[in-house]
CHARMM-style PDB file with segment names, atoms N, HN, CA, C and O in Angstrom:
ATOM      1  N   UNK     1       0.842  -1.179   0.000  1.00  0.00      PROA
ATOM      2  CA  UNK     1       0.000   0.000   0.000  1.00  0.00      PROA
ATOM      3  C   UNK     1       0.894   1.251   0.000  1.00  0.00      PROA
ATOM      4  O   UNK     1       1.694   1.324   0.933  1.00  0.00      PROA
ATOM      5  N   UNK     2       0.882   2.327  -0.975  1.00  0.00      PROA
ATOM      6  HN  UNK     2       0.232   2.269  -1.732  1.00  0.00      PROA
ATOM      7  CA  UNK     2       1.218   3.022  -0.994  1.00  0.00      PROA
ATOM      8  C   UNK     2       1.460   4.648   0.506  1.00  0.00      PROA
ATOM      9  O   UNK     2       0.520   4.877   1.268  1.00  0.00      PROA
ATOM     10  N   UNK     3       2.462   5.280   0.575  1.00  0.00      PROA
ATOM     11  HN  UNK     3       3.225   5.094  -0.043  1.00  0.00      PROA
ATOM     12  CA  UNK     3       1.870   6.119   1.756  1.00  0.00      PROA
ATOM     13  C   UNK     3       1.246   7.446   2.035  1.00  0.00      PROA
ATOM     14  O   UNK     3       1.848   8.214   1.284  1.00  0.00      PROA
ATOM     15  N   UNK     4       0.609   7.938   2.523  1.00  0.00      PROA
ATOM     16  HN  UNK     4       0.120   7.314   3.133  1.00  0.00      PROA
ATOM     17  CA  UNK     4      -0.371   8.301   2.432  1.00  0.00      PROA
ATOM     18  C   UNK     4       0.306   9.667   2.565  1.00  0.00      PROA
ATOM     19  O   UNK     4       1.417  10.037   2.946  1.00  0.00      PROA
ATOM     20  N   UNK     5      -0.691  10.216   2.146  1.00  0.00      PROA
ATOM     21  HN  UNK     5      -1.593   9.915   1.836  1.00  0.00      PROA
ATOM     22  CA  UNK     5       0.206  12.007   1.588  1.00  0.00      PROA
ATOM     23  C   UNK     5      -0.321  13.145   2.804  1.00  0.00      PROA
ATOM     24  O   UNK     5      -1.455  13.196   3.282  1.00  0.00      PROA
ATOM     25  N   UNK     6       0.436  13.717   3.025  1.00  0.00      PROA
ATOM     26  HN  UNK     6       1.356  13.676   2.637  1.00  0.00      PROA
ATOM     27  CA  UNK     6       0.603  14.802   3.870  1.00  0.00      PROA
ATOM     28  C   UNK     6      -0.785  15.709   3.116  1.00  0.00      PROA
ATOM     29  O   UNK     6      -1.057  15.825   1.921  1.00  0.00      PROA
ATOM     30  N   UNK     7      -1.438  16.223   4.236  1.00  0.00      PROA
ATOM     31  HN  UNK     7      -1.216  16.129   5.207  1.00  0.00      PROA
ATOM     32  CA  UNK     7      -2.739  17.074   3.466  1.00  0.00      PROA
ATOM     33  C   UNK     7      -2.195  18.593   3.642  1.00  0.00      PROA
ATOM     34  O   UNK     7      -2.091  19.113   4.753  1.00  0.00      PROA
ATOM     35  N   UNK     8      -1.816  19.333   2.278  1.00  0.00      PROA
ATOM     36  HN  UNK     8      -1.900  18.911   1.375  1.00  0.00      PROA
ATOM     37  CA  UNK     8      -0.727  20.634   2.031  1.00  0.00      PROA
ATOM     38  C   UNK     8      -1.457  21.778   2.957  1.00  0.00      PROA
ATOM     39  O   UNK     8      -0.665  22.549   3.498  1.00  0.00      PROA
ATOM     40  N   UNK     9      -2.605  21.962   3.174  1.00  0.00      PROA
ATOM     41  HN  UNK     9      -3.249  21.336   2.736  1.00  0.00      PROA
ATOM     42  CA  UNK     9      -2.981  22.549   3.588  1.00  0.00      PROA
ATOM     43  C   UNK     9      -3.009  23.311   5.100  1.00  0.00      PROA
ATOM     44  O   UNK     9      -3.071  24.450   5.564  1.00  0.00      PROA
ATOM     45  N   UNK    10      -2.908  21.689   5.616  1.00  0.00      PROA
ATOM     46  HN  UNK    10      -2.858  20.764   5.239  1.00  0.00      PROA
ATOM     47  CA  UNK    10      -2.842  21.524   6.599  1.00  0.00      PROA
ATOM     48  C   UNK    10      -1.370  21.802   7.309  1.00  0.00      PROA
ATOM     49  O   UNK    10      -1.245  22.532   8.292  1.00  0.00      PROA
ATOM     50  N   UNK    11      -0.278  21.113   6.665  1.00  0.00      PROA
ATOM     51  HN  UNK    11      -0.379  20.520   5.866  1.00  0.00      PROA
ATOM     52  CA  UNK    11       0.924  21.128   6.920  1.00  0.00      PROA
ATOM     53  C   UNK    11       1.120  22.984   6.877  1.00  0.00      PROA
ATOM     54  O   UNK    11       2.012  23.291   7.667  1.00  0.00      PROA
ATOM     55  N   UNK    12       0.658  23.937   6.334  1.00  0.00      PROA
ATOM     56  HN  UNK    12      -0.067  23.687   5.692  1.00  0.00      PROA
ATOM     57  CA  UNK    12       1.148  25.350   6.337  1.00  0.00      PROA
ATOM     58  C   UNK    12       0.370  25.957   7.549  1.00  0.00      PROA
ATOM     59  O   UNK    12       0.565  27.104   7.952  1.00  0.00      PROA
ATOM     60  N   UNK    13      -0.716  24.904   8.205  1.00  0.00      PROA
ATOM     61  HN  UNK    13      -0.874  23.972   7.877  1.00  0.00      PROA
ATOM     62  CA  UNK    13      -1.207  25.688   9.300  1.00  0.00      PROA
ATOM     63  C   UNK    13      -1.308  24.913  10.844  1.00  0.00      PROA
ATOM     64  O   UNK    13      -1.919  25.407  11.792  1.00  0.00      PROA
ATOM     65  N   UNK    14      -0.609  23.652  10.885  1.00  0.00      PROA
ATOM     66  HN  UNK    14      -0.112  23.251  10.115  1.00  0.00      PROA
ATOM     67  CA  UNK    14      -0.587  23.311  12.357  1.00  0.00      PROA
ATOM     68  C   UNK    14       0.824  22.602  12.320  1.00  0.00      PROA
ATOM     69  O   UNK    14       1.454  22.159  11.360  1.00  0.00      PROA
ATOM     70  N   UNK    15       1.114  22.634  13.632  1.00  0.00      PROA
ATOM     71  HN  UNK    15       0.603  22.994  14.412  1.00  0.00      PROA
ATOM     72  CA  UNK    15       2.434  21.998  14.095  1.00  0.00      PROA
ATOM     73  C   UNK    15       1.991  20.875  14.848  1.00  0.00      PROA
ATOM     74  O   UNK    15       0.943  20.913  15.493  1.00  0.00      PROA
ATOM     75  N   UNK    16       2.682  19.946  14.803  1.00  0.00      PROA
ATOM     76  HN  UNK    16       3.533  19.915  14.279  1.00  0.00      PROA
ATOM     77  CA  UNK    16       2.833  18.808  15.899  1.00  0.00      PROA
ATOM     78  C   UNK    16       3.960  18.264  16.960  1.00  0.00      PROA
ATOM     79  O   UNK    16       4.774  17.362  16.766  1.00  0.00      PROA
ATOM     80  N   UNK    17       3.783  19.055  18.120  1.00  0.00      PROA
ATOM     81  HN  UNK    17       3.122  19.788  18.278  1.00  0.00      PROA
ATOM     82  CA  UNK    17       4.786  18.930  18.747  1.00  0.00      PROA
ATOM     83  C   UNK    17       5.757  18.280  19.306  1.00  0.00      PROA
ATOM     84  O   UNK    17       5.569  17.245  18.668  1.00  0.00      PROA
ATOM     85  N   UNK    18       6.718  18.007  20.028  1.00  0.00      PROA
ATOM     86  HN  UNK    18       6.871  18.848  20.546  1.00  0.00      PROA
ATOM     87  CA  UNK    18       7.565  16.505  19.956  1.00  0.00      PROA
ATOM     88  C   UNK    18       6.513  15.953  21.382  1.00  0.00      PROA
ATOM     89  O   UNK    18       7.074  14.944  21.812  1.00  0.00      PROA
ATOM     90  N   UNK    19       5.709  16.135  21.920  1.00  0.00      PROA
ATOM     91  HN  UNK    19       5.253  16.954  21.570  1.00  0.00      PROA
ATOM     92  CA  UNK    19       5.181  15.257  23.048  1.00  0.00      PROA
ATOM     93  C   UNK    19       3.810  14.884  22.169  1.00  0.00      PROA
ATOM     94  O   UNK    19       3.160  13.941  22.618  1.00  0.00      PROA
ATOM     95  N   UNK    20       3.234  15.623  20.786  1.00  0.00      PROA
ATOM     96  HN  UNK    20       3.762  16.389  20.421  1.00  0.00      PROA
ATOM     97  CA  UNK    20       2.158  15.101  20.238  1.00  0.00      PROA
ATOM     98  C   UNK    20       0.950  15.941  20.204  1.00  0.00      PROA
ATOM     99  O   UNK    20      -0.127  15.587  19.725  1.00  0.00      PROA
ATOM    100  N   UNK    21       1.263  17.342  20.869  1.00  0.00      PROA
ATOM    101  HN  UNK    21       2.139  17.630  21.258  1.00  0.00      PROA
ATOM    102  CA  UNK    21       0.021  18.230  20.668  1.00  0.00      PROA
ATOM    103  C   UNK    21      -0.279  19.160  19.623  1.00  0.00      PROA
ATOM    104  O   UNK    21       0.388  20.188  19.747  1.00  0.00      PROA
ATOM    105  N   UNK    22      -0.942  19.160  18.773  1.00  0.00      PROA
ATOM    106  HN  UNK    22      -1.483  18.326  18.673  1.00  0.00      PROA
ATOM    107  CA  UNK    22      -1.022  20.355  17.921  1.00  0.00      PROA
ATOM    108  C   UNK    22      -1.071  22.257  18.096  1.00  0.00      PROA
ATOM    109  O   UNK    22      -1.724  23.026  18.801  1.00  0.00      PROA
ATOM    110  N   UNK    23      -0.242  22.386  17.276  1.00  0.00      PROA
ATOM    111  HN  UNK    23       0.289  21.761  16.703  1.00  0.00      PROA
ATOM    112  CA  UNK    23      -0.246  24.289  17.774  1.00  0.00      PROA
ATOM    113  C   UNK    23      -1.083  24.733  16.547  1.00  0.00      PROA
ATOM    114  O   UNK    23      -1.347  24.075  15.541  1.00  0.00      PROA
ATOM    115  N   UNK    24      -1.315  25.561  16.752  1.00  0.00      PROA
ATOM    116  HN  UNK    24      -1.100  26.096  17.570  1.00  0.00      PROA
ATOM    117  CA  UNK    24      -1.877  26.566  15.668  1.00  0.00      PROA
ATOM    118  C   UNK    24      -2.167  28.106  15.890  1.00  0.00      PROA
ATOM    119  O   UNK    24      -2.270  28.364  17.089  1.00  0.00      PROA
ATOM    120  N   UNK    25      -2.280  28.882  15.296  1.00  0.00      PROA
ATOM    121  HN  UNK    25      -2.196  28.671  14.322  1.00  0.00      PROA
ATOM    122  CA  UNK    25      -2.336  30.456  15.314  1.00  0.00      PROA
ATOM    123  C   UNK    25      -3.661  30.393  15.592  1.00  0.00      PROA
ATOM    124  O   UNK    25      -4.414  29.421  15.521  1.00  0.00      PROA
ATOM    125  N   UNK    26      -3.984  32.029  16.062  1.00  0.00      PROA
ATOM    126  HN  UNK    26      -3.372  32.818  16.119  1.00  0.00      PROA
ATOM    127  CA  UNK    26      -5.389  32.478  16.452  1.00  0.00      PROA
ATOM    128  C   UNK    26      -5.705  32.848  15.061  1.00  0.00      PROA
ATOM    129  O   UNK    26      -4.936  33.328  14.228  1.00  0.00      PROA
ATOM    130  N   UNK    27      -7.260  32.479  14.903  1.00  0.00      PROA
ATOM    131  HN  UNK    27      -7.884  32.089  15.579  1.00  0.00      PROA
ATOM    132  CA  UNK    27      -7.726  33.021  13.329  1.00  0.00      PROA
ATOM    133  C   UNK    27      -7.978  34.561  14.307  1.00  0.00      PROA
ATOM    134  O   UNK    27      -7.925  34.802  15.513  1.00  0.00      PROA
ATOM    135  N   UNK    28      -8.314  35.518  12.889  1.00  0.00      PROA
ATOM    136  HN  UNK    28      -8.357  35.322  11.909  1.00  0.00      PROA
ATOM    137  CA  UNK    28      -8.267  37.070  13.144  1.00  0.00      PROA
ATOM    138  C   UNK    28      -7.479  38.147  13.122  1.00  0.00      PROA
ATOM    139  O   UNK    28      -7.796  39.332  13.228  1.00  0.00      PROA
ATOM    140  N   UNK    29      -6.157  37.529  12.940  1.00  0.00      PROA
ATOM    141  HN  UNK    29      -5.900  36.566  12.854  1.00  0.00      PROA
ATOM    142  CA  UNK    29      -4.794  38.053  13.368  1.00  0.00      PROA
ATOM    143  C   UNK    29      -4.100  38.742  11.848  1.00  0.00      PROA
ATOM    144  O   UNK    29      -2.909  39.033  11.743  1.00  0.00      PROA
ATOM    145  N   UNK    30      -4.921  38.882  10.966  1.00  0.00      PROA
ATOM    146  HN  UNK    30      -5.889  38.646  11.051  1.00  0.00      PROA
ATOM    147  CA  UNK    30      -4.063  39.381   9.318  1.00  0.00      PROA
ATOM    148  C   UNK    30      -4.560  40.427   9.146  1.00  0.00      PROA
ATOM    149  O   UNK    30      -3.489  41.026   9.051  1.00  0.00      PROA
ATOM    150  N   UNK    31      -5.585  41.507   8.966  1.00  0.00      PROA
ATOM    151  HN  UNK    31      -6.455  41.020   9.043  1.00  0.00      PROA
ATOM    152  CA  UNK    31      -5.802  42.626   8.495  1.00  0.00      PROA
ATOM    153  C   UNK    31      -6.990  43.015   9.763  1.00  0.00      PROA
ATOM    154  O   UNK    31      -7.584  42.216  10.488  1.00  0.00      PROA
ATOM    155  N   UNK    32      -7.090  44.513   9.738  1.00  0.00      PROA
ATOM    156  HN  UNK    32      -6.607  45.162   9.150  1.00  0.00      PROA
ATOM    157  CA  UNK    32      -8.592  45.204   9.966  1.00  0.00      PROA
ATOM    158  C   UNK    32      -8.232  45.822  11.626  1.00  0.00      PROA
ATOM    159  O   UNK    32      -9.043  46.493  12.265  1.00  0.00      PROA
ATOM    160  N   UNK    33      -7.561  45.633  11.873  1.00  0.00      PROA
ATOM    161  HN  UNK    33      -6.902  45.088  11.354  1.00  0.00      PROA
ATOM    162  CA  UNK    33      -6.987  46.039  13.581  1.00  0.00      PROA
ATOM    163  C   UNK    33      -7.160  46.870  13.766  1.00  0.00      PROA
ATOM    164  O   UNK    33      -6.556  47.102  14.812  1.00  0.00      PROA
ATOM    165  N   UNK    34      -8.079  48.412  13.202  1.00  0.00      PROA
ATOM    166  HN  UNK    34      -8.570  48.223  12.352  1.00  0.00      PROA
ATOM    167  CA  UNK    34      -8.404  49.743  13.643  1.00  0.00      PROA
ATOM    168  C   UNK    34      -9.923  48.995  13.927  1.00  0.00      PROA
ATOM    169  O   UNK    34     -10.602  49.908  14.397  1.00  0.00      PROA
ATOM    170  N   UNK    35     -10.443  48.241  13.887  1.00  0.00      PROA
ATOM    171  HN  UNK    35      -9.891  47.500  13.505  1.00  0.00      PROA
ATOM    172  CA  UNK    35     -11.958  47.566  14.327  1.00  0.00      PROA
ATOM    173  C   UNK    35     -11.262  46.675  15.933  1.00  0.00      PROA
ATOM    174  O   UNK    35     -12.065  46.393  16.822  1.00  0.00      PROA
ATOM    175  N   UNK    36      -9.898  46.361  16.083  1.00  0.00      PROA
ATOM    176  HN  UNK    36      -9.246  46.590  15.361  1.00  0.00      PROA
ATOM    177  CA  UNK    36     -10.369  45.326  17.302  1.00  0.00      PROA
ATOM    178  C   UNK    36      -9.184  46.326  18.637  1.00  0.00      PROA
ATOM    179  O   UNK    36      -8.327  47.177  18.400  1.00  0.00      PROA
ATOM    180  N   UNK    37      -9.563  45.842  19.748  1.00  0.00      PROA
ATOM    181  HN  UNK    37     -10.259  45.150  19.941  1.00  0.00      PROA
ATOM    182  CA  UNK    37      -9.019  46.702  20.447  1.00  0.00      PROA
ATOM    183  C   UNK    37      -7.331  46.287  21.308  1.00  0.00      PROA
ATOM    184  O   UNK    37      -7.225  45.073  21.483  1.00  0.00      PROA
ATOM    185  N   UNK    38      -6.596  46.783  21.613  1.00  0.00      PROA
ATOM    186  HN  UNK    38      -6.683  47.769  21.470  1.00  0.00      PROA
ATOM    187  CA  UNK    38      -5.469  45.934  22.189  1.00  0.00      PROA
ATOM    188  C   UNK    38      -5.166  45.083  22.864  1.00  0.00      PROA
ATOM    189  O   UNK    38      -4.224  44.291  22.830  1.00  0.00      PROA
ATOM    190  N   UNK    39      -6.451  45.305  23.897  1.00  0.00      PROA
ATOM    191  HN  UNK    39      -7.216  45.948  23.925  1.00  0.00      PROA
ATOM    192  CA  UNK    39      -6.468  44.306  24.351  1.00  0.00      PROA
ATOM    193  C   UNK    39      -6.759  42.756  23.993  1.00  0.00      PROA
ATOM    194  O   UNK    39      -6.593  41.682  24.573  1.00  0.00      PROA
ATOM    195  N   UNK    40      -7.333  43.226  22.608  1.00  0.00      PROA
ATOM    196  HN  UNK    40      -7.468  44.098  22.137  1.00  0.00      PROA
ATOM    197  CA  UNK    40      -7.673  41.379  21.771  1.00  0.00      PROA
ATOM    198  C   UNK    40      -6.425  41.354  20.479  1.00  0.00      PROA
ATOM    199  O   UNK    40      -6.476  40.367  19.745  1.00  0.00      PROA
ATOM    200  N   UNK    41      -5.556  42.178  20.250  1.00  0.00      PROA
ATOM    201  HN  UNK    41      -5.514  42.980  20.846  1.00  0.00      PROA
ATOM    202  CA  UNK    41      -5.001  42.187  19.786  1.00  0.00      PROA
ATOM    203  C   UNK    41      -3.618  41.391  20.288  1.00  0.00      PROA
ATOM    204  O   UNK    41      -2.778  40.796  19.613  1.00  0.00      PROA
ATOM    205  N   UNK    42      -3.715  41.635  21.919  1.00  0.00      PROA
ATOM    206  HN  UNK    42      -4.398  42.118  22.467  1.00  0.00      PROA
ATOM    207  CA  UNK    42      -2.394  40.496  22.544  1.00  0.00      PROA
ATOM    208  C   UNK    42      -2.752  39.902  23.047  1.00  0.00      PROA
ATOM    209  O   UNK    42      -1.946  39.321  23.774  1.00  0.00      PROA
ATOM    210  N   UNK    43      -4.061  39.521  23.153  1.00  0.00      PROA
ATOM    211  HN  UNK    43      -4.716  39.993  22.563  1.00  0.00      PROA
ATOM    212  CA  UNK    43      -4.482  37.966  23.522  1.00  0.00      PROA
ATOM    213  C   UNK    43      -4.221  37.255  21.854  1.00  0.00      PROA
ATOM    214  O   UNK    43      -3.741  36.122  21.814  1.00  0.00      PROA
ATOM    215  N   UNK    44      -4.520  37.891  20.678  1.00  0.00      PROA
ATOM    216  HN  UNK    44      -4.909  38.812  20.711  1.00  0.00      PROA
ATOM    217  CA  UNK    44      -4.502  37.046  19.305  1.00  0.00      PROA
ATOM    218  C   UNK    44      -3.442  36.995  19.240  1.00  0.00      PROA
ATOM    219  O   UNK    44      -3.284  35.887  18.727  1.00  0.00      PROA
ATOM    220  N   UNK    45      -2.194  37.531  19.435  1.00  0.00      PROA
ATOM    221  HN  UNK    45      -2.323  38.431  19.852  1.00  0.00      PROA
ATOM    222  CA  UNK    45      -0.612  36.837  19.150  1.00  0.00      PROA
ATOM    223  C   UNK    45      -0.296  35.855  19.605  1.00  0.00      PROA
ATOM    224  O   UNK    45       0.545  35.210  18.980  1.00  0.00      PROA
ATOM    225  N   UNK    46      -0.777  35.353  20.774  1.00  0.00      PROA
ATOM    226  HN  UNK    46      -1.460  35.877  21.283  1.00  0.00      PROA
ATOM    227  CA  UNK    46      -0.503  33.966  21.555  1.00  0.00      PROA
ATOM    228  C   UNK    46      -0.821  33.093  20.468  1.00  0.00      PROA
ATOM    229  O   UNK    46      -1.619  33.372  19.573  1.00  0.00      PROA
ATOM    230  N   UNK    47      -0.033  31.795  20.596  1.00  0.00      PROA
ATOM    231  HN  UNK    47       0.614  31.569  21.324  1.00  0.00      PROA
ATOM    232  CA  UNK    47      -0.455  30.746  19.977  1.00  0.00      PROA
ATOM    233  C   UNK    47      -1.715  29.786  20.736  1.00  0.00      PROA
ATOM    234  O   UNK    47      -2.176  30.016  21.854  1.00  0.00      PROA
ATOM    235  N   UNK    48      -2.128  28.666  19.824  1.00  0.00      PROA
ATOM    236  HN  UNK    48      -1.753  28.478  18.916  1.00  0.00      PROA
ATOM    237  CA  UNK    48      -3.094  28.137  20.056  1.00  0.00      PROA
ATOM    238  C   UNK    48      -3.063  26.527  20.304  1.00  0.00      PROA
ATOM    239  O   UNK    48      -2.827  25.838  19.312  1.00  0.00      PROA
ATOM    240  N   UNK    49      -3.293  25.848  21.599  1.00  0.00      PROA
ATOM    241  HN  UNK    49      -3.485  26.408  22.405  1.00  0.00      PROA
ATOM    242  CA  UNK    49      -2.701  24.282  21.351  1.00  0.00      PROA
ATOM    243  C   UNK    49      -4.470  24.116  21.224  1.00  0.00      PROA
ATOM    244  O   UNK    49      -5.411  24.832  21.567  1.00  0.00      PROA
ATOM    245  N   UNK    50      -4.363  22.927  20.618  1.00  0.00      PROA
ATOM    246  HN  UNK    50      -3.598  22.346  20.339  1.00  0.00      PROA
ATOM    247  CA  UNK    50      -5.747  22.446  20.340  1.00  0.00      PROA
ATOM    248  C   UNK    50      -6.031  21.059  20.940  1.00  0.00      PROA
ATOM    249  O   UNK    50      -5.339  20.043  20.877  1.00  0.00      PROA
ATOM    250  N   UNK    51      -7.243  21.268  21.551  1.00  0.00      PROA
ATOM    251  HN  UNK    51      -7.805  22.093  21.602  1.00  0.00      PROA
ATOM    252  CA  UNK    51      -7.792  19.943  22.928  1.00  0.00      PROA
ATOM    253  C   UNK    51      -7.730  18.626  22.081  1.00  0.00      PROA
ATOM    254  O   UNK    51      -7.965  18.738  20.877  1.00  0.00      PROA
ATOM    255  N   UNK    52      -7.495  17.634  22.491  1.00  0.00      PROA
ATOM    256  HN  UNK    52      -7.304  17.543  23.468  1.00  0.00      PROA
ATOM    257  CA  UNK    52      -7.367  16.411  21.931  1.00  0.00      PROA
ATOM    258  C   UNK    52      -8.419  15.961  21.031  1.00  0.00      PROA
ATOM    259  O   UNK    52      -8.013  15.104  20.245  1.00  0.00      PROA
ATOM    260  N   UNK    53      -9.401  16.212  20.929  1.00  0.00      PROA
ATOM    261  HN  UNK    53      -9.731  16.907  21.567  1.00  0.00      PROA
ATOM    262  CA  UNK    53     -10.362  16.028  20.341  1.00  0.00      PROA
ATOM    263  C   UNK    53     -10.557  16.060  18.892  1.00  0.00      PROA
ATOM    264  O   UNK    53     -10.859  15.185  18.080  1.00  0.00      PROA
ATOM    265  N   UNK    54     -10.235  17.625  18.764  1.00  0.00      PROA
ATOM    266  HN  UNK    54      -9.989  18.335  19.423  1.00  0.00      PROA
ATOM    267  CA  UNK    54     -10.049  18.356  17.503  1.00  0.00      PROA
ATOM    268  C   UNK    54      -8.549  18.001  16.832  1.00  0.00      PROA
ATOM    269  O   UNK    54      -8.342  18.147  15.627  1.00  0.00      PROA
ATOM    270  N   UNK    55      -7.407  17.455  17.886  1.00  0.00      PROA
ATOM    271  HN  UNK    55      -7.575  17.336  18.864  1.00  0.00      PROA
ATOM    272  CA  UNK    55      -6.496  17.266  17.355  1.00  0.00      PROA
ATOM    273  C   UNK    55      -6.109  16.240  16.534  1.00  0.00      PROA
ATOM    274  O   UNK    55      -5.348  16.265  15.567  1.00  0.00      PROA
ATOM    275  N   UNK    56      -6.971  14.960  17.231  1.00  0.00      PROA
ATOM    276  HN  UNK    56      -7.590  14.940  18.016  1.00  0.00      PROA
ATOM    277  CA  UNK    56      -7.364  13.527  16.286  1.00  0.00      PROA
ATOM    278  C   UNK    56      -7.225  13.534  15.298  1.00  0.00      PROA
ATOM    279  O   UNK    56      -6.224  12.976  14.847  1.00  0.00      PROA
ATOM    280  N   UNK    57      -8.277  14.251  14.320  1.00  0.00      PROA
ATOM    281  HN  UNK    57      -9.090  14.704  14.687  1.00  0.00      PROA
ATOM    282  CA  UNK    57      -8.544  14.275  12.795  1.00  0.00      PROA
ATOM    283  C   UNK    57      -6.979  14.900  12.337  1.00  0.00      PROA
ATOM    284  O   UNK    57      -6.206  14.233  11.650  1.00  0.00      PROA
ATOM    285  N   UNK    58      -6.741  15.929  12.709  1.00  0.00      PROA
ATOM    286  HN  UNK    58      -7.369  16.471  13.268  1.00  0.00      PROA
ATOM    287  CA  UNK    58      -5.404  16.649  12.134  1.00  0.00      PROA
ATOM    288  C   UNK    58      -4.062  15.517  12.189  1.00  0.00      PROA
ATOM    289  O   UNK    58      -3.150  15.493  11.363  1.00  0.00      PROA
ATOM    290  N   UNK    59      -4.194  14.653  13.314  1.00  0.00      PROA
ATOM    291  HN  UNK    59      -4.935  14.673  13.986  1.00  0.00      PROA
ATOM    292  CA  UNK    59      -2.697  13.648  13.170  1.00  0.00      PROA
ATOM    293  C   UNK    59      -3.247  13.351  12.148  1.00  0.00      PROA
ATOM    294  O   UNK    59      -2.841  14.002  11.187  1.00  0.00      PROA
ATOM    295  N   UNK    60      -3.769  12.861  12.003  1.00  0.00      PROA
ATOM    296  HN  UNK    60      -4.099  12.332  12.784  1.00  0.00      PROA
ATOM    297  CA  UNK    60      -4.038  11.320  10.591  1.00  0.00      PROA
ATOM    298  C   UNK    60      -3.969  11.890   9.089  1.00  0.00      PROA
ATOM    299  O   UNK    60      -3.793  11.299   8.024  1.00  0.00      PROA
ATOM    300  N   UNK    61      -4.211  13.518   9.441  1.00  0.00      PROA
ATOM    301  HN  UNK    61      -4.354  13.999  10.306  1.00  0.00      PROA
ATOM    302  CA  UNK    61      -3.708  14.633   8.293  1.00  0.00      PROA
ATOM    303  C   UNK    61      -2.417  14.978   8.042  1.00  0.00      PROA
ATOM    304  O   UNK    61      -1.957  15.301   6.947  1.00  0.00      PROA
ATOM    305  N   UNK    62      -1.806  14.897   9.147  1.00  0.00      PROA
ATOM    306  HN  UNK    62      -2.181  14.635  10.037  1.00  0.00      PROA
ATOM    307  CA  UNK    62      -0.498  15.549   9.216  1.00  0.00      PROA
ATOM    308  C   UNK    62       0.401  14.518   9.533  1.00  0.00      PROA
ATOM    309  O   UNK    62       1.302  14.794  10.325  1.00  0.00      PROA
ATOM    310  N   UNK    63       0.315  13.087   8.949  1.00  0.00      PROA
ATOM    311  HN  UNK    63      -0.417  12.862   8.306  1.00  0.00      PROA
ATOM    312  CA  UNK    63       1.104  11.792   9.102  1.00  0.00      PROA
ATOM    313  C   UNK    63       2.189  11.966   8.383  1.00  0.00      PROA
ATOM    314  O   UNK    63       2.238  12.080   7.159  1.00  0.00      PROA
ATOM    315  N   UNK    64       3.344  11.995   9.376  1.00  0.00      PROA
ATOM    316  HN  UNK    64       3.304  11.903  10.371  1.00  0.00      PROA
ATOM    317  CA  UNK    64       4.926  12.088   8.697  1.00  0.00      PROA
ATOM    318  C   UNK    64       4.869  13.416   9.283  1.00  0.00      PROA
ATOM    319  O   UNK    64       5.451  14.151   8.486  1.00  0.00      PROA
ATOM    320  N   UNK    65       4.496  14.030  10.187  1.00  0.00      PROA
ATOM    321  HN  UNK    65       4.023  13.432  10.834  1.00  0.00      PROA
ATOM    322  CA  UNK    65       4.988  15.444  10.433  1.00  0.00      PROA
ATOM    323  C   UNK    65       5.214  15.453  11.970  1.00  0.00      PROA
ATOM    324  OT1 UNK    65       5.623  16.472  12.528  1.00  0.00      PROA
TER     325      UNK     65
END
């Protein structure tokens, strides 16, 4: 059986860390920042680990990463 391909998409937007958790950026964070206020502006720079749940589907996406 051939192996199964990395989904491209995916690979440009989550990490998998060496203990196995996924990171990802806050959506909101690219344009329009005279609409949001500073205070949500440095809560959105933090990164994002994602609960096991949601992270499931993404390993089996991001196999070999």
């Amino acid at each position: 059986m051939p192996k199964l391909k990395t989904h491209s998409g995916a690979k440009k937007r989550f990490k998998v860390t060496g203990t196995g958790k996924v990171k990802a950026r806050k959506p909101n964070r690219s344009h329009n920042f005279s609409t949001k206020n500073a205070k949500r502006e440095r809560r959105l720079r933090k990164g994002l680990v994602l609960e096991s749940r949601a992270a499931a589907p993404l390993k089996q996406v991001l196999q070999g990463r």
